[in-house]
VOBA-1610 file (N, C-alpha, C; in pm, whole numbers, padded with zeros to 5 digits, always signed):
BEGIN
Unk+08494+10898+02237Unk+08367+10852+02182Unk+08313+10956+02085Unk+08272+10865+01949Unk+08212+10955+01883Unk+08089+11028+01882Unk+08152+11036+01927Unk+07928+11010+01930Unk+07917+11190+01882Unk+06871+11686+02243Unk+06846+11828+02201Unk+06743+11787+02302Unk+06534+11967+02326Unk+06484+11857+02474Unk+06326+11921+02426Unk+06240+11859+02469Unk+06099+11911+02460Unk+06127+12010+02595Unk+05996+12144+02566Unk+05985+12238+02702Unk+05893+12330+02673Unk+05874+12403+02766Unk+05759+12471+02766Unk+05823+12599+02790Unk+05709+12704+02837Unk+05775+12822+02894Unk+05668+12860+03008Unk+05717+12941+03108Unk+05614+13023+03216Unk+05681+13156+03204Unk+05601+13225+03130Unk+05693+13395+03186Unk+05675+13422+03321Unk+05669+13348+03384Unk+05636+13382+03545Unk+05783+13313+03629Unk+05795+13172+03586Unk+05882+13121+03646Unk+06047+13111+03571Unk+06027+13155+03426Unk+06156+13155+03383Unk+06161+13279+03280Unk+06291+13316+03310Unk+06338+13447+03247Unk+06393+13432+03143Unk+06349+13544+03015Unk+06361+13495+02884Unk+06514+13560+02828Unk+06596+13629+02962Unk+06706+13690+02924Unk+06803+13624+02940Unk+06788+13450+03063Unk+06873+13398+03064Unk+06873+13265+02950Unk+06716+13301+02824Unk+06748+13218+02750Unk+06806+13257+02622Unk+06779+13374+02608Unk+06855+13474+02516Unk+06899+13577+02524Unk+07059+13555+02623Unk+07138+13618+02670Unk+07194+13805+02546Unk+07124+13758+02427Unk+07173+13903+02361Unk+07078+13946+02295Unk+06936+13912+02353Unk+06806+14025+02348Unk+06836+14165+02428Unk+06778+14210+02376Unk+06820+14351+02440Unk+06635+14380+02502Unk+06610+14371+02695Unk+06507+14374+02725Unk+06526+14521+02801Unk+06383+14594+02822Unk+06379+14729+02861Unk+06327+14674+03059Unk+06390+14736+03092Unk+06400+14641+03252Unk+06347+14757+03364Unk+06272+14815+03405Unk+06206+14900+03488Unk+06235+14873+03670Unk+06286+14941+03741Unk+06276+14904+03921Unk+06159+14917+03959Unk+06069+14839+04006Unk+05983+14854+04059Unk+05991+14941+04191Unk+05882+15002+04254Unk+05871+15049+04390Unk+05891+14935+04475Unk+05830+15015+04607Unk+05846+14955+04751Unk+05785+14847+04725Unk+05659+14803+04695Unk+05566+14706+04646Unk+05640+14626+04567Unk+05718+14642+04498Unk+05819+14503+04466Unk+05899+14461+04533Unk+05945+14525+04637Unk+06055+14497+04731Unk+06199+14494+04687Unk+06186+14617+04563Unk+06318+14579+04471Unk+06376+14523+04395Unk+06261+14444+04325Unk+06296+14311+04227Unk+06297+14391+04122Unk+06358+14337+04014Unk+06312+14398+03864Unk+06204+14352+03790Unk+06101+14428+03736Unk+06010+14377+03643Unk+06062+14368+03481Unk+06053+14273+03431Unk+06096+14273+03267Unk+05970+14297+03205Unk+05969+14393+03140Unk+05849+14368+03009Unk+05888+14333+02888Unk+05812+14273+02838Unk+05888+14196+02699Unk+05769+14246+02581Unk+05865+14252+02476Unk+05776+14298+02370Unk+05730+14185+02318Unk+05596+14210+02204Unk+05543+14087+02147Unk+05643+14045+02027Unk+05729+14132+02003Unk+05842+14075+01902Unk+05878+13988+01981Unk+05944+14034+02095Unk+06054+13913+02181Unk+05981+13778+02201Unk+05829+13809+02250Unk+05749+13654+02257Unk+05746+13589+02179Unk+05730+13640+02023Unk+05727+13535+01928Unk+05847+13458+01898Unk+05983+13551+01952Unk+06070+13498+01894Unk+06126+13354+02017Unk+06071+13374+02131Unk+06088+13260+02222Unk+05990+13146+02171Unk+05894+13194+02091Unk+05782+13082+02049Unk+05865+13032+01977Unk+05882+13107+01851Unk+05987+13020+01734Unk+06078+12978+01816Unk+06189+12998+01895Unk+06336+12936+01938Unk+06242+12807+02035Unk+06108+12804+02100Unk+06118+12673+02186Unk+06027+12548+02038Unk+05975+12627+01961Unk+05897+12535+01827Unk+05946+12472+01793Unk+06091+12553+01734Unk+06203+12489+01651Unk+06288+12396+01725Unk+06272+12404+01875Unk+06350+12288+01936Unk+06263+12149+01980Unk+06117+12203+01951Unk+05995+12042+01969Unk+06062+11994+01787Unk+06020+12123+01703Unk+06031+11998+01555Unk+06193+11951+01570Unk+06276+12043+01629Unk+06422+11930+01633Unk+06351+11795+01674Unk+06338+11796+01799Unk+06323+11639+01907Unk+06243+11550+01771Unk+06136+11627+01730Unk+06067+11516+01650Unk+06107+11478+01571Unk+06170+11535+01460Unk+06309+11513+01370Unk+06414+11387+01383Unk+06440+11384+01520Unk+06521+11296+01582Unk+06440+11216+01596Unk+06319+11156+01581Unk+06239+11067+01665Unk+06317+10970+01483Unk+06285+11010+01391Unk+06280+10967+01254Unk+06400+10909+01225Unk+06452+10789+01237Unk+06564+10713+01249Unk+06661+10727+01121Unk+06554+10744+00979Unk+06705+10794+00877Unk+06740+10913+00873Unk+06593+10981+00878Unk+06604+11123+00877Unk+06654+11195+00957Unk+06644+11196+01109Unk+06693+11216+01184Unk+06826+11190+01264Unk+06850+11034+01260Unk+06967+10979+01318Unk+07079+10980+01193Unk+07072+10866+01074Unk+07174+10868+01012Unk+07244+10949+00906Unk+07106+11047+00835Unk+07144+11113+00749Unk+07243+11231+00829Unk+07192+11263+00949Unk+07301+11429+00955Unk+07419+11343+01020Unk+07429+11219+01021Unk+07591+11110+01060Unk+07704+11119+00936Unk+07597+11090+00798Unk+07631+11033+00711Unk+07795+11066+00640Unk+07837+11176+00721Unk+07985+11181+00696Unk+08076+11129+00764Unk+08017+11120+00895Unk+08092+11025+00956Unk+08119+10881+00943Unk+08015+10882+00889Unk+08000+10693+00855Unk+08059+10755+00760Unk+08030+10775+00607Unk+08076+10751+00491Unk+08262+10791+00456Unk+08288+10885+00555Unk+08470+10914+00594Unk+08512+10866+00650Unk+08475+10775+00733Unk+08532+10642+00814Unk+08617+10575+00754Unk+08718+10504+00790Unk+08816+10367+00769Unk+08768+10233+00767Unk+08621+10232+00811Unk+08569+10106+00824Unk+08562+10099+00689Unk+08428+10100+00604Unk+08399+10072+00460Unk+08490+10053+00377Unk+08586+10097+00372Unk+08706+10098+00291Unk+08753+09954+00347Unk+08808+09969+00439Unk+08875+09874+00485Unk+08804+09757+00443Unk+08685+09771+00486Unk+08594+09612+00495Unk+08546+09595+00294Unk+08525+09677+00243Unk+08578+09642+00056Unk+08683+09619+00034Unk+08806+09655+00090Unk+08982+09589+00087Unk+08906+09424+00063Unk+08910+09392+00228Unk+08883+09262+00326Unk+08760+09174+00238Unk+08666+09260+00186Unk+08607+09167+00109Unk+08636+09130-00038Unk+08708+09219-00106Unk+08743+09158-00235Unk+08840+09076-00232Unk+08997+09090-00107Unk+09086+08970-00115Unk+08963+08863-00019Unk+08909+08797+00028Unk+08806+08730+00115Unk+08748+08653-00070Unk+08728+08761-00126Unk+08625+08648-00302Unk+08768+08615-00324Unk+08906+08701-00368Unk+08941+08618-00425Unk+09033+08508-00352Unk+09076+08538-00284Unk+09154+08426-00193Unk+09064+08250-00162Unk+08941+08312-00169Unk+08850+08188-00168Unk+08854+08098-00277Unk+08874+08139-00405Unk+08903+08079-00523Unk+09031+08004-00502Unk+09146+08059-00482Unk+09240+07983-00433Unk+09266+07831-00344Unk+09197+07837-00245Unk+09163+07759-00105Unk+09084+07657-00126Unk+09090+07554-00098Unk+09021+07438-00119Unk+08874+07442-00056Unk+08827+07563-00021Unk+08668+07596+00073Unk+08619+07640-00088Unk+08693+07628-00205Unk+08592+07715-00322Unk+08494+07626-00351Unk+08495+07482-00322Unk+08424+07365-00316Unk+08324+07379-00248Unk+08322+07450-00115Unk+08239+07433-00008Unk+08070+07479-00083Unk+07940+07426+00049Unk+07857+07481-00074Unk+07828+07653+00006Unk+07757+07693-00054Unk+07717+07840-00040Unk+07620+07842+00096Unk+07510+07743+00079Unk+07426+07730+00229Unk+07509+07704+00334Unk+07635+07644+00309Unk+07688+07617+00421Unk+07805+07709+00493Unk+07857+07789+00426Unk+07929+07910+00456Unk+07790+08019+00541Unk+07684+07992+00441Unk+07578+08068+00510Unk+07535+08045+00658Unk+07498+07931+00689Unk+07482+07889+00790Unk+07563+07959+00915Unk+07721+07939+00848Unk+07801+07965+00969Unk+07777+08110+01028Unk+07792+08214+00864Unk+07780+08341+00871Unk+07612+08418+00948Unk+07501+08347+00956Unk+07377+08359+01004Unk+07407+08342+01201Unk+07509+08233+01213Unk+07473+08209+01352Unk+07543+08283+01396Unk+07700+08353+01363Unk+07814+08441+01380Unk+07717+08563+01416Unk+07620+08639+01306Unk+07590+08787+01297Unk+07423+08761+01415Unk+07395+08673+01400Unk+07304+08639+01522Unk+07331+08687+01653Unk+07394+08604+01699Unk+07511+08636+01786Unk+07554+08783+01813Unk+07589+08809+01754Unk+07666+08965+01718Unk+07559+09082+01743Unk+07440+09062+01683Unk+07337+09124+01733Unk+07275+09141+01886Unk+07298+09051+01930Unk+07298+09024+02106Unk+07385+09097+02122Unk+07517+09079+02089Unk+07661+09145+02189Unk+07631+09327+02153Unk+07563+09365+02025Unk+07517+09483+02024Unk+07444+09547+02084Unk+07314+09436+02135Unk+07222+09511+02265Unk+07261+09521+02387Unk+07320+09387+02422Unk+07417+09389+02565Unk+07499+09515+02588Unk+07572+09519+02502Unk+07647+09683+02484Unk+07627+09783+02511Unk+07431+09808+02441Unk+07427+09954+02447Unk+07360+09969+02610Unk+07303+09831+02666Unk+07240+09841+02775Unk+07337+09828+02889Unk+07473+09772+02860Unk+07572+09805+02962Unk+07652+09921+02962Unk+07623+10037+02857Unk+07674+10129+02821Unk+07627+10276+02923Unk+07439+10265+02928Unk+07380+10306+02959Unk+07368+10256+03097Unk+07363+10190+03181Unk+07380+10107+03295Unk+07457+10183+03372Unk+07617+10128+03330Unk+07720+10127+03418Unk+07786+10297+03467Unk+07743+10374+03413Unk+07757+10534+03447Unk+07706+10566+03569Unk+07566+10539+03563Unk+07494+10599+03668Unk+07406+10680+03645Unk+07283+10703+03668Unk+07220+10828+03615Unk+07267+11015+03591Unk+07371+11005+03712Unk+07446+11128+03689Unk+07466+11151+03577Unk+07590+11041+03546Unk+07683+11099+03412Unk+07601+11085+03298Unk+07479+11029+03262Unk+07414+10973+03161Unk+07280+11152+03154Unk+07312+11189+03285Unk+07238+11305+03245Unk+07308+11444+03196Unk+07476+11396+03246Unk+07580+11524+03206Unk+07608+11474+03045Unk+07607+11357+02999Unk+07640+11339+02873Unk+07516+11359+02799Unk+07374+11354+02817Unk+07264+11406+02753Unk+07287+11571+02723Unk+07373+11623+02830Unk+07315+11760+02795Unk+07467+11846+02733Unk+07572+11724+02785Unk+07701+11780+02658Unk+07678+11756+02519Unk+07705+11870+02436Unk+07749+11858+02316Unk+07847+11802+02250Unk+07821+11645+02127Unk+07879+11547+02101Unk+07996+11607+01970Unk+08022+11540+01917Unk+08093+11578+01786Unk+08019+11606+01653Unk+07903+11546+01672Unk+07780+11587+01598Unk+07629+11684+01577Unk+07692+11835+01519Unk+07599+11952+01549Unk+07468+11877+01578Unk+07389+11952+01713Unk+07247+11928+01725Unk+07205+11752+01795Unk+07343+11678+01811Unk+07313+11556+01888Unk+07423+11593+02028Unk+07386+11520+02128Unk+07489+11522+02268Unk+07565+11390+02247Unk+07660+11384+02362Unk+07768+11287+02340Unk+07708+11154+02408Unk+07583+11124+02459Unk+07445+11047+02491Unk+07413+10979+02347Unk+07393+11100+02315Unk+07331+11050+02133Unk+07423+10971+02032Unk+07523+11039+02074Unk+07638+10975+01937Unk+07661+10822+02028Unk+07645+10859+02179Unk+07664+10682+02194Unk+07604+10591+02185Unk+07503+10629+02222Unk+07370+10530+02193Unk+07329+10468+02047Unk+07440+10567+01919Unk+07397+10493+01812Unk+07502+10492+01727Unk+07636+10474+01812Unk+07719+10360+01824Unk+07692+10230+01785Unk+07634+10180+01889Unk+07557+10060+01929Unk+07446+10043+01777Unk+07368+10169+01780Unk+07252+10144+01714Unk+07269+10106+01541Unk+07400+10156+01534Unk+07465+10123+01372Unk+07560+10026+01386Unk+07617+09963+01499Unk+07654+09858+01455Unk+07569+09746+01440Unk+07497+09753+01532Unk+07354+09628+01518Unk+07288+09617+01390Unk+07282+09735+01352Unk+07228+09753+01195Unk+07328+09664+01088Unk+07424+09683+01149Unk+07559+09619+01009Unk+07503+09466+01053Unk+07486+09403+01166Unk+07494+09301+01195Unk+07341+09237+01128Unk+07230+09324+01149Unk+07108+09261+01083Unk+07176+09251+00941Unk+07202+09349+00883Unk+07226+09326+00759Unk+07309+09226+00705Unk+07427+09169+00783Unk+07487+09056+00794Unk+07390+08952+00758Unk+07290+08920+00842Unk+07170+08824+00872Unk+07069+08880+00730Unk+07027+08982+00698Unk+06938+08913+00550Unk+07047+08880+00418Unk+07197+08918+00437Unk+07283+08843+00363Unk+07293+08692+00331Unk+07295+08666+00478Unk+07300+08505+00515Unk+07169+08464+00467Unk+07061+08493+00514Unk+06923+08438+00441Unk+06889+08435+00361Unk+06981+08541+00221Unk+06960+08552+00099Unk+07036+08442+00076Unk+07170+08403+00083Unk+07252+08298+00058Unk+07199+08204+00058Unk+07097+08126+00198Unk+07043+08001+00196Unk+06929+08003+00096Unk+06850+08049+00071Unk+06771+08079-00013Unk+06841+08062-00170Unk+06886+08166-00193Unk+06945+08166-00348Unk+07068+08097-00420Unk+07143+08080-00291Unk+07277+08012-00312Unk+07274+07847-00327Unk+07187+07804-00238Unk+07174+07660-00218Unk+07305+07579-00177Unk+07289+07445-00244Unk+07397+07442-00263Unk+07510+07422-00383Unk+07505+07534-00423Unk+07612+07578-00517Unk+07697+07638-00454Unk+07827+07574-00501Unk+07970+07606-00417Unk+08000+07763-00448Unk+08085+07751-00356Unk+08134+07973-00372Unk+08216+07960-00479Unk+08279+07816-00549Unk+08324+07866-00680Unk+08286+07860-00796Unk+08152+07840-00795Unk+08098+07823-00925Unk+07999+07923-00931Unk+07948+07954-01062Unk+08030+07879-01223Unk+08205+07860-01236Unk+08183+07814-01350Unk+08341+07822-01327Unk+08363+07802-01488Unk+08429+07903-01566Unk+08480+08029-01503Unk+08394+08104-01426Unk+08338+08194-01335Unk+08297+08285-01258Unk+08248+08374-01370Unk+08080+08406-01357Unk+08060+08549-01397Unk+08067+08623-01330Unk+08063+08765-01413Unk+08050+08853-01292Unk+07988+08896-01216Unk+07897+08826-01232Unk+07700+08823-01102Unk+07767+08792-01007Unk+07854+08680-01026Unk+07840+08539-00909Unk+08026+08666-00828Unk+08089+08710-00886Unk+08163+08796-00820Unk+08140+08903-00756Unk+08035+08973-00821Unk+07987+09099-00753Unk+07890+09024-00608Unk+07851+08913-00633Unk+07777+08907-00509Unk+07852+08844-00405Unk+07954+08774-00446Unk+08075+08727-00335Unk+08173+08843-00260Unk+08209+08958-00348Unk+08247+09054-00285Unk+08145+09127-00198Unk+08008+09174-00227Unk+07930+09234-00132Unk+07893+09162-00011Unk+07902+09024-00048Unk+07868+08964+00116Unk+07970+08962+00167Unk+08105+08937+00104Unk+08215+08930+00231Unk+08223+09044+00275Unk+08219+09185+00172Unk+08228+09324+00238Unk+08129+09370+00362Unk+08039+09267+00341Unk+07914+09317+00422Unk+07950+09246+00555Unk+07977+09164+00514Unk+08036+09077+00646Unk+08161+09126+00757Unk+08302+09204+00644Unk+08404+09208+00702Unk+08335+09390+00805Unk+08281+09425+00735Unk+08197+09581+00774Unk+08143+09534+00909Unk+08080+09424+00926Unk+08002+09359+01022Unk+08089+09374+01160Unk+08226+09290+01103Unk+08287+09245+01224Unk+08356+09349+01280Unk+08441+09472+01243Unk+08489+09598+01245Unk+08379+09664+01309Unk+08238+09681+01292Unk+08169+09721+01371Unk+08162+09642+01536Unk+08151+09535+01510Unk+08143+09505+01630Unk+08303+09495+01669Unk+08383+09517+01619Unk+08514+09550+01733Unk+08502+09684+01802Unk+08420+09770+01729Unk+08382+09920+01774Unk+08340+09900+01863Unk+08192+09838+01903Unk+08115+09818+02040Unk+08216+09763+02118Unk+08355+09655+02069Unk+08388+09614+02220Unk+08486+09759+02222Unk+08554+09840+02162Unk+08626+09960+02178Unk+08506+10022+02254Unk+08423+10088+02184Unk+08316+10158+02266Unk+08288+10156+02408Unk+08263+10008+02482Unk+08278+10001+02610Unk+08382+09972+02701Unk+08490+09994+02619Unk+08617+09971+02717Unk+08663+10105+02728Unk+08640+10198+02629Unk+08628+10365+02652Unk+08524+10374+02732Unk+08393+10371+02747Unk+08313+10406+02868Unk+08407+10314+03001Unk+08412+10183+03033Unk+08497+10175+03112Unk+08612+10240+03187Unk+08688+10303+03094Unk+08804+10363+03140Unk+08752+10470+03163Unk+08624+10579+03119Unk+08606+10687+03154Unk+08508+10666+03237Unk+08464+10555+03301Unk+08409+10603+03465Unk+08519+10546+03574Unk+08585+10494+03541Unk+08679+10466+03646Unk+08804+10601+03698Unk+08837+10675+03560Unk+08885+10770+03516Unk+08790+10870+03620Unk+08711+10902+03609Unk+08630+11032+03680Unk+08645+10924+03838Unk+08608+10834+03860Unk+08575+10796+04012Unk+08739+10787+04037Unk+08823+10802+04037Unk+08944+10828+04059Unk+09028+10976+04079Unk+08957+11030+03988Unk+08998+11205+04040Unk+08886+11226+04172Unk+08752+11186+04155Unk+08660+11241+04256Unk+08674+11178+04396Unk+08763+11052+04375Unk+08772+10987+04497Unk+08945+11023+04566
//
């Protein structure tokens, strides 16, 4: 699978050496009256610098709250180096022209739409079902060991990269759906082969919807890959532990 925390501090209840293991703190034995414990004193350098290291991890979280800013832009190589997009511009330019060929070049445009609206409809469900059987079927254990492992993506856990899995394929699939609504709307019914000859309006927009479309469905083969890898990896752990 491809696939940070709000906090506070108590200098009383947590020690700032086991959060920054290569501060260098001046560490004194107390007397009898401590019973032998160590007292740490910390300089006001060292405090500020736990202020900045817990600040900088609230503006992370909030950062993340911000869905382009946060979620897709620090993705954006992963998505954009992917095999999907490619693939699904292959799939959609033979998809325009193979259609010209085929006796569907007749068909009208609302009505290819139609089909393609109830398909990515659909598809959008099997995306929420997904991420909520994704999150489900672990258990709270593992859903708290994968929050706090580190994913393939600096600064997200392997929680994060899964959860928006799910959350970008659903996205391909809305976008599927204002495709389709643009079609019924603008397309009417004018067939997918006309004009005829074809300008190149009427091509550039037959290739972006099928691309958008074939992108669509490749995503959602991901979600069903996606949970048949979570599948196999809880059965996988309840099998060594059992």
């Amino acid at each position: 699978m491809r696939a940070g925390g709000l906090g506070g501090i108590g200098l009383v209840n947590i020690s700032l050496k086991c959060l920054f293991p290569r501060t260098s703190f001046t560490s004194f034995i107390g007397g009898a009256g401590c019973l032998g414990c160590g007292v740490a004193w910390i300089t006001g350098k060292e405090v500020r610098m736990a202020e900045d290291h817990l600040n900088g991890d609230v503006e992370r979280d909030r950062a993340h709250l911000h869905v382009l800013r946060g979620q897709v832009v620090p993705r954006w190589r992963i998505i954009a180096y992917n095999w999907q997009p490619y693939a699904a511009l292959a799939l959609g330019v033979v998809a325009a022209v193979g259609v010209q060929l085929l006796p569907s070049r007749d068909v009208a445009i609302n009505e290819f739409a139609g089909h393609g609206l109830t398909v990515s409809s659909i598809s959008v469900s099997a995306c929420l079902t997904g991420l909520a059987l994704s999150i489900a079927l672990p258990g709270s254990e593992r859903i708290e060991n994968w929050a706090k492992m580190p994913g393939p993506t600096d600064g997200f856990s392997v929680l994060s990269d899964l959860v928006f899995t799910f959350f970008w394929a659903g996205c391909s699939q809305i976008l599927a759906v204002l495709v389709s609504i643009s079609a019924l709307f603008f397309g009417a019914d004018l067939s997918i082969g006309s004009p005829h000859p074809l300008r190149w309006t009427h091509w550039v927009a037959l290739v972006s919807s099928f691309t958008i479309f074939a992108y669509a469905l490749l995503q959602l083969l991901v979600v069903f890959q996606t949970l048949m890898q979570v599948g196999t990896l809880i059965i996988a752990e309840e099998q060594r532990s059992g």
